[in-house]
N, CA, C and O atoms as a Tinker XYZ file with bonds, in Angstrom:
   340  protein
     1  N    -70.920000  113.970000   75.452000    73     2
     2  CA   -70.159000  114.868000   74.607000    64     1     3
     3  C    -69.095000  114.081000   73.835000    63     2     4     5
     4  O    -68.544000  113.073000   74.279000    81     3
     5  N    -68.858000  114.633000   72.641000    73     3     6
     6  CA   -68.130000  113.697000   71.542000    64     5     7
     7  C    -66.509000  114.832000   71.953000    63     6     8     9
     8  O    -66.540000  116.061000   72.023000    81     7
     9  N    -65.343000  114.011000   72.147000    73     7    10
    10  CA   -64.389000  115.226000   72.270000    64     9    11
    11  C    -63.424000  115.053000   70.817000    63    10    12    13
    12  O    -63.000000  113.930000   70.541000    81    11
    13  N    -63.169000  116.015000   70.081000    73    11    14
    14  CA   -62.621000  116.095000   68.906000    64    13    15
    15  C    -61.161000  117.180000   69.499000    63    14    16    17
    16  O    -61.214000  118.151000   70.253000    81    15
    17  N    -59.707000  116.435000   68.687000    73    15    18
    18  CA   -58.596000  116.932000   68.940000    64    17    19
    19  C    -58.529000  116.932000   67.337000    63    18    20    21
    20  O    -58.925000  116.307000   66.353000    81    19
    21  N    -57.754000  118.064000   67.730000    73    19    22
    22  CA   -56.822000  118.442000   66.376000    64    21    23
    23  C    -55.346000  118.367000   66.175000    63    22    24    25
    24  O    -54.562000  118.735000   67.050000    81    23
    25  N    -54.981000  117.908000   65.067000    73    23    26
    26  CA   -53.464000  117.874000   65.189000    64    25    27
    27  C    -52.987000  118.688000   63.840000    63    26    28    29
    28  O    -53.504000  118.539000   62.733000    81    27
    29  N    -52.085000  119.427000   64.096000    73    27    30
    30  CA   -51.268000  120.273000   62.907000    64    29    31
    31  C    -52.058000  120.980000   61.933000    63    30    32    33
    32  O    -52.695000  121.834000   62.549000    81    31
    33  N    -52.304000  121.024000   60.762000    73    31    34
    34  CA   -52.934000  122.257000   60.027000    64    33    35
    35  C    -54.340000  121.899000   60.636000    63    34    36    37
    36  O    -55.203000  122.710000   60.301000    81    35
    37  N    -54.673000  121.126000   61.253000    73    35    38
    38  CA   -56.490000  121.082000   61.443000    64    37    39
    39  C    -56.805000  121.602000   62.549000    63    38    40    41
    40  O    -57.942000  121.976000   62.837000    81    39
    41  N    -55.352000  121.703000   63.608000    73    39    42
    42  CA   -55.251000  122.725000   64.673000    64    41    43
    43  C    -55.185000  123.917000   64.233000    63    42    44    45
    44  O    -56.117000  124.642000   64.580000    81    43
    45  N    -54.300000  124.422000   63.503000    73    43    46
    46  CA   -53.915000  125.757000   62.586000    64    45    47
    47  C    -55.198000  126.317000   62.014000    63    46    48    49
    48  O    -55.329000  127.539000   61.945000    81    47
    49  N    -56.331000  125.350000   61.521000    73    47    50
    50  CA   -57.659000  125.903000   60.702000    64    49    51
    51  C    -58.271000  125.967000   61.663000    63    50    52    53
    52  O    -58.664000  127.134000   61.661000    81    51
    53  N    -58.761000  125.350000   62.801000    73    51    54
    54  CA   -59.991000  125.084000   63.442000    64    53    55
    55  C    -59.227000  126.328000   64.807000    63    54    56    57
    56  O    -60.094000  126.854000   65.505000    81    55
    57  N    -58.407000  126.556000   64.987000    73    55    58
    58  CA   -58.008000  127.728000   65.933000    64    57    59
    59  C    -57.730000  127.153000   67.436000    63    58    60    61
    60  O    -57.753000  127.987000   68.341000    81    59
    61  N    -57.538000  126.149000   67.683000    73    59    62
    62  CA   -57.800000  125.150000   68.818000    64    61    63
    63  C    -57.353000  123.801000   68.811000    63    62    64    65
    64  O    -57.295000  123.098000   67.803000    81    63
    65  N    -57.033000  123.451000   69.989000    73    63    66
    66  CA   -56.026000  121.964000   69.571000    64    65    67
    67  C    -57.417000  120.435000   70.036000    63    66    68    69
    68  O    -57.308000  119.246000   69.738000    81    67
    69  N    -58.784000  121.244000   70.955000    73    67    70
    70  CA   -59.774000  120.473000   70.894000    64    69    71
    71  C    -60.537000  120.934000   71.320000    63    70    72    73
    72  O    -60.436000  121.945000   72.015000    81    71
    73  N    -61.900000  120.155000   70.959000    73    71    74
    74  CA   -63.131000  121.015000   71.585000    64    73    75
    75  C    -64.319000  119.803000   71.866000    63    74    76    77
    76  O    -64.290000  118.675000   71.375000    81    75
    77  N    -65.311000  120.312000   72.737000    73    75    78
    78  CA   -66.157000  119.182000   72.740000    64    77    79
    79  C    -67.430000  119.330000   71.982000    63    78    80    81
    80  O    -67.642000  120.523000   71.762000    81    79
    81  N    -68.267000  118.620000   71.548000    73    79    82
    82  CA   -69.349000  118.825000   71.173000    64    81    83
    83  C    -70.509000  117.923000   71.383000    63    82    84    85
    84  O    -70.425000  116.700000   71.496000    81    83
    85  N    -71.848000  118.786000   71.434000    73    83    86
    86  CA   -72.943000  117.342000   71.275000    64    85    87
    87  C    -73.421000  116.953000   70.321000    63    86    88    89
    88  O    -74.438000  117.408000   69.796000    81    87
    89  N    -72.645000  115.888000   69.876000    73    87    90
    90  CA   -73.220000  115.258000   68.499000    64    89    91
    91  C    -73.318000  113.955000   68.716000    63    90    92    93
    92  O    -72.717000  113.426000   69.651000    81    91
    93  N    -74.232000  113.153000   67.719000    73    91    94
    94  CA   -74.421000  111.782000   67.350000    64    93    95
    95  C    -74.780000  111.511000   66.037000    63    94    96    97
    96  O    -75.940000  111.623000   65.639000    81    95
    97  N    -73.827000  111.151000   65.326000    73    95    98
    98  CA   -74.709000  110.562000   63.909000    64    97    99
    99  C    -73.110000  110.246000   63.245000    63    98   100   101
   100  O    -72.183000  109.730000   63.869000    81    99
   101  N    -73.087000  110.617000   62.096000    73    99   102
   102  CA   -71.830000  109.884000   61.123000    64   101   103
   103  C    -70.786000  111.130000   61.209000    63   102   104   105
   104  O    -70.981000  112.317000   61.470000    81   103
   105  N    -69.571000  110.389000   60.882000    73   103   106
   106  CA   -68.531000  111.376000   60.818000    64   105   107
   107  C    -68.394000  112.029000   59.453000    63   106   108   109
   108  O    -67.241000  112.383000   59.210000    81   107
   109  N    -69.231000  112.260000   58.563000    73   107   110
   110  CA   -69.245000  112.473000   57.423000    64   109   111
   111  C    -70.114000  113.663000   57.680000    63   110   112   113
   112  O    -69.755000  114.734000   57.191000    81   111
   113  N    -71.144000  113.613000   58.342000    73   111   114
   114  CA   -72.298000  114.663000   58.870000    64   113   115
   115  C    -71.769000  115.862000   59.866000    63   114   116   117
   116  O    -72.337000  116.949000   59.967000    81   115
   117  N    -70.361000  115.405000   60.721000    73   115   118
   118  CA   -69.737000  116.167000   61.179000    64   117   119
   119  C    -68.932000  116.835000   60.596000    63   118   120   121
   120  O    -69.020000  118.051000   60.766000    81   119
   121  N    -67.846000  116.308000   59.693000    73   119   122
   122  CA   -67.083000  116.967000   58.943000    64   121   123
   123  C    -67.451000  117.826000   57.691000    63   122   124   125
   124  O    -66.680000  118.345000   56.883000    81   123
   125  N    -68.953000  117.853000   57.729000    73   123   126
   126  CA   -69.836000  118.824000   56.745000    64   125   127
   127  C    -69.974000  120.046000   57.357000    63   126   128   129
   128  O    -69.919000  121.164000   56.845000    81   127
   129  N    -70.198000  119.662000   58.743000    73   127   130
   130  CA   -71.506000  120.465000   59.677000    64   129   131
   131  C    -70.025000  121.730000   59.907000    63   130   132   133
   132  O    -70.125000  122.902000   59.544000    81   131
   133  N    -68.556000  121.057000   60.668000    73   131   134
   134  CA   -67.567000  121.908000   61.271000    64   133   135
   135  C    -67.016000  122.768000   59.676000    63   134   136   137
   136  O    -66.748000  123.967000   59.603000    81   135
   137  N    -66.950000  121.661000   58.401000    73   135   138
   138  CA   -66.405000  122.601000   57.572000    64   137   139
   139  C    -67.152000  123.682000   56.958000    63   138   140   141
   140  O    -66.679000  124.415000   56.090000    81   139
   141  N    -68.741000  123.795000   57.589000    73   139   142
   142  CA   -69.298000  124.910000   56.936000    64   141   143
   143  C    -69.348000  126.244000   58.182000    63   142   144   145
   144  O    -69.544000  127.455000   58.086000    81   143
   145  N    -69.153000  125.614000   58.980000    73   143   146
   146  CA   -68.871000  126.443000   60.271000    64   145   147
   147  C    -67.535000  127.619000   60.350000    63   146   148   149
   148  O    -67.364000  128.814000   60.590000    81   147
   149  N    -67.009000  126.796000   60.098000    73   147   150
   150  CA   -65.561000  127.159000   60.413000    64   149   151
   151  C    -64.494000  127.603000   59.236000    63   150   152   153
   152  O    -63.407000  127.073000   59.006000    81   151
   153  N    -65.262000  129.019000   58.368000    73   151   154
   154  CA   -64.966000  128.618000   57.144000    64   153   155
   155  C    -63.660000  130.075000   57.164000    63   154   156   157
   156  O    -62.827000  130.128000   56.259000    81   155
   157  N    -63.675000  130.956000   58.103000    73   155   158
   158  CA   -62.994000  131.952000   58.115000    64   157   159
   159  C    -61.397000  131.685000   58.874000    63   158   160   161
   160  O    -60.758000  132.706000   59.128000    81   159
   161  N    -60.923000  130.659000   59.141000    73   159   162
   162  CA   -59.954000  130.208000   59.667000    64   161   163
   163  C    -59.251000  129.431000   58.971000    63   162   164   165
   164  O    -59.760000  128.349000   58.679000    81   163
   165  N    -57.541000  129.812000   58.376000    73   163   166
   166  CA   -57.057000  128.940000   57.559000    64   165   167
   167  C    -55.415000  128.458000   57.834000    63   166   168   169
   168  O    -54.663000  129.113000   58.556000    81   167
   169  N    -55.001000  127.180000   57.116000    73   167   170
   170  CA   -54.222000  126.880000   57.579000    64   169   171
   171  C    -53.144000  126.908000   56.300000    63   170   172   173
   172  O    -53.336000  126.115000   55.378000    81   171
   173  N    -52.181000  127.687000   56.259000    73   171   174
   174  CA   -51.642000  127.906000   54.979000    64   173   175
   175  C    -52.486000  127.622000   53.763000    63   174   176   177
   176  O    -52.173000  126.900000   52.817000    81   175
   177  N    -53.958000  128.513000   53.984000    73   175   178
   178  CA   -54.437000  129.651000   52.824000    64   177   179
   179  C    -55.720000  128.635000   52.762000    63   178   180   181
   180  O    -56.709000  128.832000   52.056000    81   179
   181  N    -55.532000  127.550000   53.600000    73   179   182
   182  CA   -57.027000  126.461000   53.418000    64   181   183
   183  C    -57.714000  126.523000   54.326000    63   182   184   185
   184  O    -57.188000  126.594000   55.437000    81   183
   185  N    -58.936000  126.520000   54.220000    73   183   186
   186  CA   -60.137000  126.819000   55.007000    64   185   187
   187  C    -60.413000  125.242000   55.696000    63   186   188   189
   188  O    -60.073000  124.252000   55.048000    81   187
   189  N    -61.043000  125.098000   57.031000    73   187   190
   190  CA   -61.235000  123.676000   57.745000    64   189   191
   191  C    -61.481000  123.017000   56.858000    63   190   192   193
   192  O    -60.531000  122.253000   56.685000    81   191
   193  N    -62.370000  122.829000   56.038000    73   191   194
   194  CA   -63.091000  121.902000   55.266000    64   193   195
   195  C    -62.336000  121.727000   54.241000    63   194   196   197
   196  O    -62.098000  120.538000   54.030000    81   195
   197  N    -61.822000  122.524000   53.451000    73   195   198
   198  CA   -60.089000  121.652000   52.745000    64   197   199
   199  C    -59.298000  121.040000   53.438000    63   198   200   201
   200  O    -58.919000  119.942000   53.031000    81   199
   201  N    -58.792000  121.568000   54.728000    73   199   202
   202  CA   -58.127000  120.673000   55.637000    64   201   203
   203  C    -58.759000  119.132000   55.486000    63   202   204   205
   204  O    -58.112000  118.119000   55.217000    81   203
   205  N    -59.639000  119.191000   55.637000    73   203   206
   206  CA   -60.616000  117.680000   56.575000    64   205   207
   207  C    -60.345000  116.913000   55.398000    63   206   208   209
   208  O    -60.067000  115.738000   55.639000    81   207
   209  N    -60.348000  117.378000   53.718000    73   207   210
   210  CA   -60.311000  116.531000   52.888000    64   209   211
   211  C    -59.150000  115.438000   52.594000    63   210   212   213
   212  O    -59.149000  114.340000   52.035000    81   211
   213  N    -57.944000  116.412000   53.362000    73   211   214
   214  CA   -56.860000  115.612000   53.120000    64   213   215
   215  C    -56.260000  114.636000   54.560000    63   214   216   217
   216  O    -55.272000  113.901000   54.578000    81   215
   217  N    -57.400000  114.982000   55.894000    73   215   218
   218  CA   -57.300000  114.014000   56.785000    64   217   219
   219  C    -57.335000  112.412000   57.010000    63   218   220   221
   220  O    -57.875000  111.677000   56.184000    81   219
   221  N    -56.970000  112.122000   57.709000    73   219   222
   222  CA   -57.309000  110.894000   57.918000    64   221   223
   223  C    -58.071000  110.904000   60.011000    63   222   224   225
   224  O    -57.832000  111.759000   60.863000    81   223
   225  N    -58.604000  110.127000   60.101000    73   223   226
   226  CA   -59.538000  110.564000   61.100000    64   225   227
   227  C    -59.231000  108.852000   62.306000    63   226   228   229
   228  O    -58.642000  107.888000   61.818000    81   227
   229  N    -59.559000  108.832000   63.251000    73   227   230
   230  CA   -59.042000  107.953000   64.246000    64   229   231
   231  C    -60.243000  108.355000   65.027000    63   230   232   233
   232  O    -60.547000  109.521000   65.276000    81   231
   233  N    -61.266000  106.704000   65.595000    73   231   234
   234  CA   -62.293000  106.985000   66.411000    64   233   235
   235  C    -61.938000  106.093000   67.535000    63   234   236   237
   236  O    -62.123000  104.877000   67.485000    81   235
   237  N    -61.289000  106.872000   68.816000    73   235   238
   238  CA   -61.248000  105.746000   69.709000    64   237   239
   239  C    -60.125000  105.156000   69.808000    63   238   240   241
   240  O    -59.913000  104.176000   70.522000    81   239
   241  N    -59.124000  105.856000   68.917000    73   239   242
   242  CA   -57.865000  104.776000   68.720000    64   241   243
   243  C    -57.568000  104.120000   67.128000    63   242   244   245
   244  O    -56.484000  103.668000   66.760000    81   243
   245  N    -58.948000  104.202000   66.221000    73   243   246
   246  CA   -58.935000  103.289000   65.166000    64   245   247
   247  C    -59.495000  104.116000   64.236000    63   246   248   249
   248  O    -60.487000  104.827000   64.394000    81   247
   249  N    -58.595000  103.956000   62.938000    73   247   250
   250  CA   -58.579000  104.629000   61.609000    64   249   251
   251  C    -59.882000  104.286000   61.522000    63   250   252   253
   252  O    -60.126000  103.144000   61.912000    81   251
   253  N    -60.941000  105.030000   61.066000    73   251   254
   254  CA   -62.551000  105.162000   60.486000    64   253   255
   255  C    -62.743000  105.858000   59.408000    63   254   256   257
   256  O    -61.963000  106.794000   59.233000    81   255
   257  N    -63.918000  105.595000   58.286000    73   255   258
   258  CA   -64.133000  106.290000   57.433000    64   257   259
   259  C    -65.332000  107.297000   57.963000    63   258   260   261
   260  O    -65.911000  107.313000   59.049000    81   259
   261  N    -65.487000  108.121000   56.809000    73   259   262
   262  CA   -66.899000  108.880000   56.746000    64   261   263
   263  C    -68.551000  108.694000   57.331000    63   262   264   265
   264  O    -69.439000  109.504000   57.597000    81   263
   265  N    -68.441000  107.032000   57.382000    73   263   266
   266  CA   -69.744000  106.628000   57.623000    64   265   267
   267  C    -69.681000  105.827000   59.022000    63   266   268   269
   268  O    -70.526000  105.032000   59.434000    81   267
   269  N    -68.608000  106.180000   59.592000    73   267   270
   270  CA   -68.273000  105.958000   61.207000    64   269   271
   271  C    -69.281000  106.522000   61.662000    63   270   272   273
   272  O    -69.718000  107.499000   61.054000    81   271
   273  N    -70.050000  105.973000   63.086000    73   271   274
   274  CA   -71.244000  106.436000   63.581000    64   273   275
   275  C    -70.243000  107.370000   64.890000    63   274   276   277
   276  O    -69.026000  107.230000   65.016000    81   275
   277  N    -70.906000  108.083000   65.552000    73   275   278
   278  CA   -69.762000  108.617000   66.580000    64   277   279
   279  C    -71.072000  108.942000   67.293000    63   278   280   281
   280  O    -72.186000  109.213000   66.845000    81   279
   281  N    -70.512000  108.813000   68.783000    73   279   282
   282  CA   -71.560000  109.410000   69.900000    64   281   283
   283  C    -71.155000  109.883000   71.149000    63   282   284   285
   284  O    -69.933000  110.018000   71.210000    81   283
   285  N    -71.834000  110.218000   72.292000    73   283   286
   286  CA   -71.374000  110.963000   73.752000    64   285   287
   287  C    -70.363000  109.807000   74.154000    63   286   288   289
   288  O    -70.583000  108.598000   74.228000    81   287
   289  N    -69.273000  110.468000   74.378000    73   287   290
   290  CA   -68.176000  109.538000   75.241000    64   289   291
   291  C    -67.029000  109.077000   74.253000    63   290   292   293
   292  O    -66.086000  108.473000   74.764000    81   291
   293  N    -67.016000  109.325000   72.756000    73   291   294
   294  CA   -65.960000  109.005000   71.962000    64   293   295
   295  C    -65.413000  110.088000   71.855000    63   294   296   297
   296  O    -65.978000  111.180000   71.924000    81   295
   297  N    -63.305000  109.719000   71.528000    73   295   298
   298  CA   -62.503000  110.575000   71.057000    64   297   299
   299  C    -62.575000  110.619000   69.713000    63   298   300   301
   300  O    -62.779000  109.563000   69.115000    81   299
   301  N    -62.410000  111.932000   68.935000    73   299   302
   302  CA   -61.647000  111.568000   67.184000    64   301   303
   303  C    -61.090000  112.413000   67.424000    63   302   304   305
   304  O    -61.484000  113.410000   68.028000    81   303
   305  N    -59.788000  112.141000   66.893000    73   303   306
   306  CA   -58.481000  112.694000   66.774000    64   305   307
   307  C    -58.448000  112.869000   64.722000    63   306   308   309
   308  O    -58.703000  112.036000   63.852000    81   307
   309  N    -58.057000  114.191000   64.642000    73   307   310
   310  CA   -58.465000  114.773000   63.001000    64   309   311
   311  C    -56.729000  114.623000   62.799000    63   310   312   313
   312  O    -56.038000  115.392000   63.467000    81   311
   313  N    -56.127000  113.755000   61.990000    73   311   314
   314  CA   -54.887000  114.084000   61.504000    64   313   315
   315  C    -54.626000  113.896000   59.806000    63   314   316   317
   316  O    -54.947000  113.086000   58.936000    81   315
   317  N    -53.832000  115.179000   59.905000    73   315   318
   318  CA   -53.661000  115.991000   58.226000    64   317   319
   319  C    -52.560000  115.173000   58.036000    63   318   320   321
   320  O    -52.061000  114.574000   58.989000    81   319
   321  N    -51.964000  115.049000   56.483000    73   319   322
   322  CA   -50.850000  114.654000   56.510000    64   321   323
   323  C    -49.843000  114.854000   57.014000    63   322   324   325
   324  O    -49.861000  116.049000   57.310000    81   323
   325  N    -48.732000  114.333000   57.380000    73   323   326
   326  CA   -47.507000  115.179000   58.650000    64   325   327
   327  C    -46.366000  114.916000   56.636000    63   326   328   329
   328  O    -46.329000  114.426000   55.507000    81   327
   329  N    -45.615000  115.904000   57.878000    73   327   330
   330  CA   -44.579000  115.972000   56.667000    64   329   331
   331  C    -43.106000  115.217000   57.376000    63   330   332   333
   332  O    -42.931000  114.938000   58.562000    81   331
   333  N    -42.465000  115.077000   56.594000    73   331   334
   334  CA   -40.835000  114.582000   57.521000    64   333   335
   335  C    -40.974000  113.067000   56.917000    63   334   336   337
   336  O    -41.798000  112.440000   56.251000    81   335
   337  N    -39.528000  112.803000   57.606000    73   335   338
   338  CA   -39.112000  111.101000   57.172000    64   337   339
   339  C    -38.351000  110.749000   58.470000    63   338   340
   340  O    -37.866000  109.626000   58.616000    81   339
């Protein structure tokens, strides 16, 4: 199982701070698959899949792009921009 956390509006969209899933393939294929899923949940007026656009994504500890492979036994942690100084 792949475990996916959410932090701040991607918690706020996705309704949940994490969840597990069975997936294997690219993180680009995931962030298609959850933003067509999850389209009735929003986070100041944005639906998951607007969220995800303005994420930045962490596999394991380490900033990854889209074409990150992900499989049973990895964390990604979904983080939106934070606000503050």
């Amino acid at each position: 199982m792949l475990t996916i956390r959410y932090f701040a509006a991607a918690r706020a969209a996705r309704g949940q701070s994490s969840e597990q899933v069975d997936y294997a393939g690219s993180l680009g294929g995931l962030v298609a698959a959850l933003g067509t899923t999850y389209t009735d949940r929003t986070a100041g007026g944005m639906t998951l899949a607007q969220v995800f656009e303005r994420c930045s994504f962490l596999l394991n500890g380490a900033r990854v792009d889209l074409d990150a492979q992900l499989g049973p036994g990895d964390r990604l942690d979904v983080l939106p921009p934070f606000a503050g100084g």
